[in-house]
C-alpha positions as CSV (number, residue, x, y, z in Angstrom):
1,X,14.5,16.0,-25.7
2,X,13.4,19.0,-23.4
3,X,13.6,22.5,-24.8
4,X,16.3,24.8,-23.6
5,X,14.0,27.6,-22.0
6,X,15.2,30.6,-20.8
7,X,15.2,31.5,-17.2
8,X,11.9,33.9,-17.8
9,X,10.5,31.2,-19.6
10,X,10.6,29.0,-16.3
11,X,9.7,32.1,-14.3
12,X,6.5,32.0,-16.3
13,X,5.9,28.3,-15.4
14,X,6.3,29.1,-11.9
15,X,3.5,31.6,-12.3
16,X,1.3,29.6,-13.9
17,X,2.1,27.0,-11.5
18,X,-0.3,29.1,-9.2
19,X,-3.7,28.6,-11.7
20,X,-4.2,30.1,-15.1
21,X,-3.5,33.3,-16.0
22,X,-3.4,35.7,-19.2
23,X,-0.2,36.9,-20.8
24,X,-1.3,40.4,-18.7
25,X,-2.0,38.4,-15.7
26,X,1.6,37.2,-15.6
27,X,2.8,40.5,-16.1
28,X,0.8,41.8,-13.5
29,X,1.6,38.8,-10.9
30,X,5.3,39.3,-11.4
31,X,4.9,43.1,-10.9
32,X,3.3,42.7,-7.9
33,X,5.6,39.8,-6.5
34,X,9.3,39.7,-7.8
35,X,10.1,42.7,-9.7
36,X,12.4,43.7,-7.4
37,X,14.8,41.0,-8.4
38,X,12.7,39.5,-11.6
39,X,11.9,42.0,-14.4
40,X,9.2,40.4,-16.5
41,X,8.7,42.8,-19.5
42,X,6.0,42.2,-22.4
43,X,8.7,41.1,-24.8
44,X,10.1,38.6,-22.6
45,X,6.5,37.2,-21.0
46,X,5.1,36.7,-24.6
47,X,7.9,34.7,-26.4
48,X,8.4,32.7,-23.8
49,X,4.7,32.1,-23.6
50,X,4.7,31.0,-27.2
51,X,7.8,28.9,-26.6
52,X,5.8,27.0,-23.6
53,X,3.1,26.4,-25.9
54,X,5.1,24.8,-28.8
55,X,6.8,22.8,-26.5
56,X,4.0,21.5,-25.3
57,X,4.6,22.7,-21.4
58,X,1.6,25.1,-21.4
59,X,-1.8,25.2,-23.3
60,X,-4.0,28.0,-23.9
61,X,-7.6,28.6,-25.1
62,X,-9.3,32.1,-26.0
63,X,-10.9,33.5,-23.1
64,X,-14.7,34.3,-23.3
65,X,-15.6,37.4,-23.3
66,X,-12.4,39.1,-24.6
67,X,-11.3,40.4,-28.0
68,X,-8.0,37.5,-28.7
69,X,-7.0,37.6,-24.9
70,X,-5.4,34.2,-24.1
71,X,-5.6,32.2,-20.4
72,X,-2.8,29.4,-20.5
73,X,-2.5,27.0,-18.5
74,X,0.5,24.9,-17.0
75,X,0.4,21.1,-18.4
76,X,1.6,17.9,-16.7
77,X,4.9,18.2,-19.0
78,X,5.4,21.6,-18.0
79,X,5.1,21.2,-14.2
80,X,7.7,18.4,-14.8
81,X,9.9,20.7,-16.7
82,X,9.4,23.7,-13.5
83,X,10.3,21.1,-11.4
84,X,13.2,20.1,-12.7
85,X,14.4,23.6,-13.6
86,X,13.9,24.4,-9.6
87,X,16.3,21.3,-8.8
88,X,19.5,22.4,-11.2
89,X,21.8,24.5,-9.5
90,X,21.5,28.0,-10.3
91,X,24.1,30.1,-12.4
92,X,25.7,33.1,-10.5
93,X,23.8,36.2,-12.0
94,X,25.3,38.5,-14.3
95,X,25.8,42.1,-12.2
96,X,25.3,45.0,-14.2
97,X,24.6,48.2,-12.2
98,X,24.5,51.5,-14.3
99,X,25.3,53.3,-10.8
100,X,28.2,51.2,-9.9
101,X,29.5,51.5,-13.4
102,X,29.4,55.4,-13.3
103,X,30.8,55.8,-9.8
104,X,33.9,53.7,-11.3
105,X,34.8,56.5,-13.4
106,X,33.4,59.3,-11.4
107,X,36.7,60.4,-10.6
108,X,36.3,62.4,-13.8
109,X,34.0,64.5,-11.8
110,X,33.7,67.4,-10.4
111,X,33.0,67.3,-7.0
112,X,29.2,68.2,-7.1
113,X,28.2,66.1,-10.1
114,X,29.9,63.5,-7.5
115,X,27.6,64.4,-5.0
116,X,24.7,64.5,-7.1
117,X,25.7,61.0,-8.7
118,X,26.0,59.5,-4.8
119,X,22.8,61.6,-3.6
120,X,20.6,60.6,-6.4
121,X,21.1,56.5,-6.1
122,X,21.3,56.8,-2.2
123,X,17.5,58.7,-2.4
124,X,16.5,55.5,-5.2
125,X,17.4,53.0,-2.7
126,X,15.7,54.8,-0.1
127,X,12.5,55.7,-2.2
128,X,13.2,51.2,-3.0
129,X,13.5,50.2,0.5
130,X,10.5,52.2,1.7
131,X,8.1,50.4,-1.3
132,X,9.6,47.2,-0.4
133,X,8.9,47.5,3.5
134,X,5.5,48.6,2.8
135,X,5.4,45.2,0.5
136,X,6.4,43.5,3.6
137,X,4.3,44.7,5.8
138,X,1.2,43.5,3.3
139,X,2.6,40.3,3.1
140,X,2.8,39.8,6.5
141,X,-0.5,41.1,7.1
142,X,-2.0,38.7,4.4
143,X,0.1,35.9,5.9
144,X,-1.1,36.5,9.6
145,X,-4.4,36.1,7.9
146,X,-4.3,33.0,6.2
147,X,-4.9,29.0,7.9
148,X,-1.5,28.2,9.4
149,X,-0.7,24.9,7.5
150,X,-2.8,25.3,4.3
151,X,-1.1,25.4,0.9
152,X,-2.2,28.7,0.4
153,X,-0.4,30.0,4.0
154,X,2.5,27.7,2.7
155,X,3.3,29.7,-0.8
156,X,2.7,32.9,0.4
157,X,5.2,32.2,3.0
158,X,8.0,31.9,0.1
159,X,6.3,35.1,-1.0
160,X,7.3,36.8,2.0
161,X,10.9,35.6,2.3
162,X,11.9,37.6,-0.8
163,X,10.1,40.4,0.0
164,X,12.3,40.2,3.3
165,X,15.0,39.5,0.9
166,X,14.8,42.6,-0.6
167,X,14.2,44.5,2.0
168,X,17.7,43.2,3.5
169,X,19.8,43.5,-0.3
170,X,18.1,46.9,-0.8
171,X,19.2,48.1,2.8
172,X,22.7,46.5,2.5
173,X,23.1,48.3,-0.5
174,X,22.3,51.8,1.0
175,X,24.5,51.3,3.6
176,X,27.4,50.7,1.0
177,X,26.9,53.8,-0.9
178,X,26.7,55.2,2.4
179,X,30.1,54.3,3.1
180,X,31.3,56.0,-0.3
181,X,29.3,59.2,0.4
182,X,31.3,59.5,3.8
183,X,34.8,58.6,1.7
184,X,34.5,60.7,-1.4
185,X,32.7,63.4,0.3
186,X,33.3,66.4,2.2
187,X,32.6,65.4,6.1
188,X,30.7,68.7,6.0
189,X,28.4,68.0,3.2
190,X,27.4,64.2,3.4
């Protein structure tokens, strides 16, 4: 019977899908590729590392060189596992947003701490959607780069779709708060 992973679990199998990689490797992959959707903290990477290994879906040996540092690598159980994972149907995600929850009761506000509340995530999204477009414009550049048709050109190409992804969530969302900037503030001021 297959262990029940958790999602980052399988987000790590995907990773190391790609070729081995350390426990900091992985965190530094999945800062650089997903964390815009995909927070991979320490405390999540390494548990679920640990789980892998028990369950026989990764191995790892001690890499040369380096004072206990790890490299796993990605069995022919676990690519199994990551495969099937990638073909169930995926749960709607839980939404929690801290801004969203505080602009639900900001009518106990006064009218600047509104403003400020509004101003401060609407200058986040655009500090967001700038990082992400410059992502984008990497990836492209990398993309335009590689062999059309090779694996490599073929990944990275999934690569880019979430970036531009991102890029469209992160500007939707802008536009939305936006819209509440020009209803719960003063035309004057917005």
């Amino acid at each position: 019977m297959e262990p029940r992973l958790s999602p980052s679990a399988y987000a790590m199998l995907g990773f190391l899908a790609f070729g081995e990689a350390s426990g900091y490797d992985l965190r530094r992959v999945a800062a650089d590729t997903v964390a815009n959707f995909w927070a991979a903290a320490d405390s999540q990477i390494y548990p679920a590392l640990t789980q892998l290994e028990a369950a026989g879906l990764v191995t790892s040996t001690d890499q040369p060189g380096s004072r206990g540092r790890q490299v796993y690598r990605i069995t022919p159980e676990g690519e199994r596992a990551l495969d099937d994972w990638l073909r169930q149907p995926a749960r709607a995600p839980a939404f929690r947003h801290p801004a969203m929850i505080r602009l639900f009761f900001g009518w106990r506000l006064p009218a600047a701490d509104l403003r400020l509340l509004i101003d401060r995530r609407r200058d986040q999204l655009r500090e967001q959607l700038s990082g992400i477009e410059r992502q984008r414009a990497d990836a492209n550049g990398m993309l335009a780069a590689l062999p059309e048709g090779s694996d490599v050109a073929r990944k990275a190409a999934f690569g880019a779709l979430i970036i531009d992804g991102g890029v469209e969530i992160t500007a939707a969302e802008l536009r939305w708060w936006d819209t509440v900037a020009e209803r719960l503030l003063p035309a004057a001021n917005h």
